[in-house]
N, C-alpha and C positions, 0 to 999 in steps of 0.2 A: 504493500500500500504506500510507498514510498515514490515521493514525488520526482520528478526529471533533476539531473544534478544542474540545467540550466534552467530555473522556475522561467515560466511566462507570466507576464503580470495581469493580473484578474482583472477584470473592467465592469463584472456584476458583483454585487452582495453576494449575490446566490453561488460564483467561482471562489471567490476567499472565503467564502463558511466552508464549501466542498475543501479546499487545500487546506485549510487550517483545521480541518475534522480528517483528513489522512493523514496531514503532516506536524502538525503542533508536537514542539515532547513533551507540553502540558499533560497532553489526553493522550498521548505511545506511552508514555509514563506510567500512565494510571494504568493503560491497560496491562502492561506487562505488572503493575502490582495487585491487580485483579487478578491474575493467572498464576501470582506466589497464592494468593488466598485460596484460591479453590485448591491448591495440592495439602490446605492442613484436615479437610474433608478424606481424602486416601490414608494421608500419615494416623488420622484421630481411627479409623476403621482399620488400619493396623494391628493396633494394641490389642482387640477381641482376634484378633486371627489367629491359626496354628503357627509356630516356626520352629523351624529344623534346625541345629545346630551340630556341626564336627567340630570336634575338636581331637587333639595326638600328645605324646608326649614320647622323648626317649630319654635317660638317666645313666650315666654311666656312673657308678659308685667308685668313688677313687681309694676310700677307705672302710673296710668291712670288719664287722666282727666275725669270730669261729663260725657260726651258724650261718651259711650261704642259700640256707632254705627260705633264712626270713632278709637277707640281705643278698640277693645275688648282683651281681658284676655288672648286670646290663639290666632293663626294665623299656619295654616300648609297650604303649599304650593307644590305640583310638579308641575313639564316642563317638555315636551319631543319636542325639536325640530329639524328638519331637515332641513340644509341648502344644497340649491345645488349653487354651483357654475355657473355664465352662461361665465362672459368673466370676464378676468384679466391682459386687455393688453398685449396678449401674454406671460406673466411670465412663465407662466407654461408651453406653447409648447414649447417655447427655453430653458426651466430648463430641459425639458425632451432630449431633443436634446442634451443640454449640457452634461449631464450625462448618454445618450448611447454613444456621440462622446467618453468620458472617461473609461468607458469601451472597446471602440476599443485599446485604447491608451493604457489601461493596458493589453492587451492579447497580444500585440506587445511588452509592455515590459517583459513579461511574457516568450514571445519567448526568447529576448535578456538576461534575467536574465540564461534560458536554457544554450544558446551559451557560455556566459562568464563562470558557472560553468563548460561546456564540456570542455572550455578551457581551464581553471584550472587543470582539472582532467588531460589531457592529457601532461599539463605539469609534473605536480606531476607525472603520470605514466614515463613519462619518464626519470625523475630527478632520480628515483628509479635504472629505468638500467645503467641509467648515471652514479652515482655515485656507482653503486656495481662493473662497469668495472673499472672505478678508483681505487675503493677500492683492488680489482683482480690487478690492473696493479701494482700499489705499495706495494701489500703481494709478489708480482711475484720480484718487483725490491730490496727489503729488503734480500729478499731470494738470490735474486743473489751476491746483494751486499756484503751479510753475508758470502756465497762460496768467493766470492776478496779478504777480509780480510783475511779468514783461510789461503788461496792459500799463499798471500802477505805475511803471517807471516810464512809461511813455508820457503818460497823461502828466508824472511829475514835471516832465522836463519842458509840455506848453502851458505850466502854471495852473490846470487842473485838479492835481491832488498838492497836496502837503510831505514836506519829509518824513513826517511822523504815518502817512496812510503808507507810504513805502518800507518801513519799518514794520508797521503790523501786518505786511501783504510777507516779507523777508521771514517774519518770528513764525507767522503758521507753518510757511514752506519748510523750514525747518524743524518743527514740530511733527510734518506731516511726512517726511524723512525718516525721523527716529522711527514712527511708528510704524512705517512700512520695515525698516529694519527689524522692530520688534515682532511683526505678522508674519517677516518672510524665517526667522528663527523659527517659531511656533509651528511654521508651515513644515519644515525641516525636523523636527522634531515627531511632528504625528506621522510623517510616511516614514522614518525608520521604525516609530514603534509600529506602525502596520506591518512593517517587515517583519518584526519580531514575531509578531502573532500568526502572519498569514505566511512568510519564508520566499516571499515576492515581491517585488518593487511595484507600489500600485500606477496604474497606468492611465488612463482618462477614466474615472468612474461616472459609471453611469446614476442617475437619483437611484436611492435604493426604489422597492417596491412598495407597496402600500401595507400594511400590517394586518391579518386580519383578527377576529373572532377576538377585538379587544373590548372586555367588559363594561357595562351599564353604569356601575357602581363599584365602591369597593368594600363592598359589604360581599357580592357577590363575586368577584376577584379571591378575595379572603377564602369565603366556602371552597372555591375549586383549590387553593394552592392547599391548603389543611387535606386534601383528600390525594393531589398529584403532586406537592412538591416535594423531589429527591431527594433532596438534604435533609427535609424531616422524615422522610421515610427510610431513610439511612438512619440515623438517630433511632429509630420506635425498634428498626430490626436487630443494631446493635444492642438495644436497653432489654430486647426478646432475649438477646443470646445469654446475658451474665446471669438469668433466670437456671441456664443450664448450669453454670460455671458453681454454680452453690453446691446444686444438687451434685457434681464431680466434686467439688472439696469434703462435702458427707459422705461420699463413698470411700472415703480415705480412711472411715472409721468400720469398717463395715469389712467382714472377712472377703478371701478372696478362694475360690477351689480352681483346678487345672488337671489334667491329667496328662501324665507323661509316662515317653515309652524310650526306650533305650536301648541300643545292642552295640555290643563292649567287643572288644577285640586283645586283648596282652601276650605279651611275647617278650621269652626272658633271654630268648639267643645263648641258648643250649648252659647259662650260667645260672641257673639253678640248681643245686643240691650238687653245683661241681665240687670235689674234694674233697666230698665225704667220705669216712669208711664203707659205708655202704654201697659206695659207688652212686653216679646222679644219673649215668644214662638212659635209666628207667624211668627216670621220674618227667612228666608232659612237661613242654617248655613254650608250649602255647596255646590259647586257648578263649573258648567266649561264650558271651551270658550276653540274655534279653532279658529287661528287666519292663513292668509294667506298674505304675504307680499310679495312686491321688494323692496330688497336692492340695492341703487346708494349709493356710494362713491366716489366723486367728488375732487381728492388732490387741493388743494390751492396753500396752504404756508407749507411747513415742513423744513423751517431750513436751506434751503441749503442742509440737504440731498442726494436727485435724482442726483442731479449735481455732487458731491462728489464721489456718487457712479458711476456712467456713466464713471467719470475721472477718477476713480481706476481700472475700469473693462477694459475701453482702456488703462492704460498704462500694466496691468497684458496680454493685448493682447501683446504690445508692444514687453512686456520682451519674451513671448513665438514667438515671429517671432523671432528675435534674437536668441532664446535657440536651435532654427531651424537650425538657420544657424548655432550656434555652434557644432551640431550635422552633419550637414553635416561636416561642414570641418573637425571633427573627424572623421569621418565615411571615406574619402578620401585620411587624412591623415595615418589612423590606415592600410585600404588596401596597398595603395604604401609603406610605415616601412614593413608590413607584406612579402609584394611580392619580395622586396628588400635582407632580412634576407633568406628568401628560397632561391633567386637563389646563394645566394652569400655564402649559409651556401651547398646549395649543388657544386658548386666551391670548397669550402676548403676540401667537402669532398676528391672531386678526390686529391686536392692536397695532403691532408692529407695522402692519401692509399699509393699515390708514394712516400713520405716520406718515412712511417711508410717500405716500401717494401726497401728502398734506407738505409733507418739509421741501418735495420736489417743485409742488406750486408756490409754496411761498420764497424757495429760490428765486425761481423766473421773475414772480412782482419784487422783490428786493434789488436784481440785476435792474431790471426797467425802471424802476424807481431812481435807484442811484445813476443810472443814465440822463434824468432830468436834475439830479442832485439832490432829490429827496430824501435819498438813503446815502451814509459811508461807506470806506470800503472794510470798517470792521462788522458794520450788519452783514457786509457778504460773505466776510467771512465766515462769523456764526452761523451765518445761515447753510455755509459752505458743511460746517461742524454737525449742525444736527443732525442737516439729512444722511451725513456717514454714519454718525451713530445710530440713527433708527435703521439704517442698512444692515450695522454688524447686529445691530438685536435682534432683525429678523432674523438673517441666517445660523444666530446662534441658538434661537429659541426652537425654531425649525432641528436642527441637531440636537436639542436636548429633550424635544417631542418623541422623537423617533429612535431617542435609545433608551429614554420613559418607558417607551410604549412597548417596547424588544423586553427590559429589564422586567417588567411586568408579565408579559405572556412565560418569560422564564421562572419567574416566583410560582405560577400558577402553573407550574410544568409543559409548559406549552411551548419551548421553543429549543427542542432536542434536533438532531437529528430526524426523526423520525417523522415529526411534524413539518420539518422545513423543505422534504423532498427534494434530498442534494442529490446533485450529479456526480459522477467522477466512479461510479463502482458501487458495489454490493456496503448497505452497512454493517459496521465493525457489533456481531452478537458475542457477550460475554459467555454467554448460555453454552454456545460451540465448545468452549474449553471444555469449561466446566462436565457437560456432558463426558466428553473425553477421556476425563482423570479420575473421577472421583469413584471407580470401581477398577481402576488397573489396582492387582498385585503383584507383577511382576518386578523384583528388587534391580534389574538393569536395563530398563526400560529408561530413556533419557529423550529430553526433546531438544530441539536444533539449538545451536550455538547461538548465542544473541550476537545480533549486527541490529545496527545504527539503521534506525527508519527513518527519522525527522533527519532534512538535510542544514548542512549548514548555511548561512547568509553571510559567511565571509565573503563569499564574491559579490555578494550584491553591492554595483557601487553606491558610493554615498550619495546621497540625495541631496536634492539643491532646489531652489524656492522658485524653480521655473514654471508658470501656468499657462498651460495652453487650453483648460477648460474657459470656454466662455463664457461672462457671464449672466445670470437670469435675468430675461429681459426686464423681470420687476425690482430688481440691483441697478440697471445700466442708467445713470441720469442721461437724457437725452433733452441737454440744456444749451442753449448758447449762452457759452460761458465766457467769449470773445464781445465784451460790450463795445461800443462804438468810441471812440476818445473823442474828449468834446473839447472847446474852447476855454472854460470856465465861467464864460460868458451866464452859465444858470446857475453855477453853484454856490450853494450861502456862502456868505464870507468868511474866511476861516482865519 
């Protein structure tokens, strides 16, 4: 699932959620610790199984007493035994329990780790447009500002303005400098973290798409994340598993039976009963026994142990009811912040447009005005000041509607994989593993050598504050901003 070693740069939402859902090692990360989790499912169903064991031994006695019957010279030894387990005070069925309950809890975080990268990404994609209309609206206000001064210095030099109007025309342009410096860094900034996130240099983005099935209210937002959202249902299923983890610490107190079977093999290499008067070469010098036993193990006294342990596993329950509630009240508060910021970011939109439509006209009558000399040329400037600001507050409120609205549908589980219909391939099912592992017995059975999925972004060059996206024709002032230089002949007397 690993991307090309030369990425291509996405131009939809819909291509950086797909590359940043194959490629991120946010979520190769997770998954490859999703797939240590499902193998403690085989390891915990271990412990109840039979195992065999050989073991050998040879002895060579360097010093003997008289008696070679009970001391001879040499001694070799094999075992082959097999224990089967019969009961273990439940240890093992709540071990098993415990560590499928944890496997649910990591595929639910697994979701949630999904949600918060898509979130990421959709931020990052839109910071990108964000800030290149920024960066557009102050190349646009520089440029204008740069036309006020030449104008200003024009009109200074047939006694129409003041040295002072050519100083306030000189300090905005300059002002309006820094600030495109400061937009084109921020600009520079958001497409390397999109690199980060998506491992591709973004390219002309296209508007993202419209968001759908986003809630009424958030009373109703609330209800659906409480019932879909991942992180709390990671939480409920971890708080399920330490339920088992008690019941395995009381089995600690509680006898254990086994039965074992065993066939013995010795051999004393002809040095038994050597040197005797009786002679040894009658006597067997190898030989072997099956033996068949039950194991009871009956605990007593250990220390304090069981108890120790029983009172670690209940308060380790404790803390996970708690971590529960902590997660709800996240999960409640993170939906109502979310739902709050969308309507109130889509509010400023409108306001923002009748702004942005109001600062534009009152441009134009401030320019014609000061044309008969009604107006200075620092009303035009202000006037110059607002309508960019209600610019950048549209498109900033616009970008903070639409990752509102993204952040939302992810609180409420709704903005997985699964829901987003990506392209690029089959999605990544934790399940597959799982299925996989959690009944092999076989002790040499090994799966593939880990190699590196998510590529690296060392090549990606660095990014520079160039915009070729144009801008929205409700950004674009289409003003004449060239007023006519006049005589001085109307203007009040300064």
């Amino acid at each position: 699932m690993s991307g090309a070693a030369t990425p291509v740069a996405a131009d939809t939402l819909r291509d950086a959620l797909a590359r940043a859902y194959n490629d991120n090692p946010t979520i190769t990360g997770s998954r490859a610790q999703q797939r240590a989790t499902d193998e403690n499912v085989p390891i915990a169903k271990a412990n109840g199984r039979p195992s065999i064991n050989a073991n050998g031994s040879l002895n060579e006695n360097l010093i003997r007493g008289g008696n070679s019957f009970t001391t001879p010279q040499r001694n070799g030894q094999a075992q082959l035994a097999l224990n089967v387990p019969i009961f273990q005070g439940g240890a093992v069925k709540n071990a098993v329990r415990a560590a499928e309950t944890r496997v649910e809890a990591g595929q639910a975080g697994l979701r949630g780790t999904e949600a918060s990268l898509f979130t990421e990404v959709v931020g990052a994609y839109n910071d990108v447009i964000r800030d290149e209309a920024i960066v557009g609206l102050n190349t646009q206000n520089v440029r204008v500002l740069d036309t006020n001064l030449t104008a200003s210095r024009d009109r200074f030099q047939v006694g129409d303005l003041t040295r002072t109007d050519v100083a306030q025309s000189e300090a905005r342009l300059s002002l309006a400098r820094a600030q495109l410096q400061t937009a084109q860094a921020n600009l520079i900034a958001s497409r390397e973290n999109y690199i980060r996130l998506v491992g591709a240099a973004p390219g002309v983005l296209e508007a993202p798409p419209v968001l759908p099935n986003l809630p009424a209210s958030p009373d109703t937002a609330v209800d659906v994340a409480i019932r879909n959202n991942p992180q709390l249902l990671a939480a409920q299923r971890a708080r399920d598993a330490t339920a088992f983890d008690v019941r395995v610490a009381r089995a600690s107190r509680l006898p254990t039976v086994g039965v074992g079977v065993g066939q013995n093999y010795q051999n004393f290499f002809g040095s038994l009963g050597a040197g005797q008067s009786t002679g040894g070469s009658g006597v067997p010098q190898s030989g072997t026994s099956t033996s068949v036993g039950l194991n009871l193990t009956l605990p007593i006294f250990q220390g304090g142990r069981p108890a120790a342990q029983i009172r670690q596993a209940q308060a380790l329950r404790a803390q996970a009811i708690e971590n529960t509630t902590l997660a709800e009240r996240q999960v409640v508060s993170s939906t109502r912040s979310a739902f709050a910021i969308w309507r109130s970011s889509l509010e400023v939109i409108k306001s923002s447009e009748t702004a942005v439509s109001a600062n534009r006209l009152s441009l134009e009558g401030v320019r014609a005005e000061n044309s008969v000399g009604n107006r200075t040329i620092l009303d035009i400037l202000n006037a110059e000041q607002e309508l960019l600001n209600s610019q950048v507050t549209l498109v900033t409120a616009r970008r903070d509607a639409y990752v509102a609205g993204f952040a939302l549908l992810a609180a409420m589980g709704e903005a997985e994989a699964r829901d987003l219909g990506l392209d690029g391939g089959p999605l990544y099912d934790p399940a597959v593993n799982y299925d996989a592992v959690k009944n092999r017995i076989m002790d040499y059975g090994t799966g593939d050598a880990p190699q590196p999925i998510a590529p690296s972004t060392v090549s990606v060059p660095a990014q520079t504050s160039v915009v070729t996206r144009p801008l929205d024709p409700m950004l674009n002032s289409a003003v004449d901003r060239n007023a006519p230089l006049t005589t001085g002949e109307n203007s009040p007397n300064r």
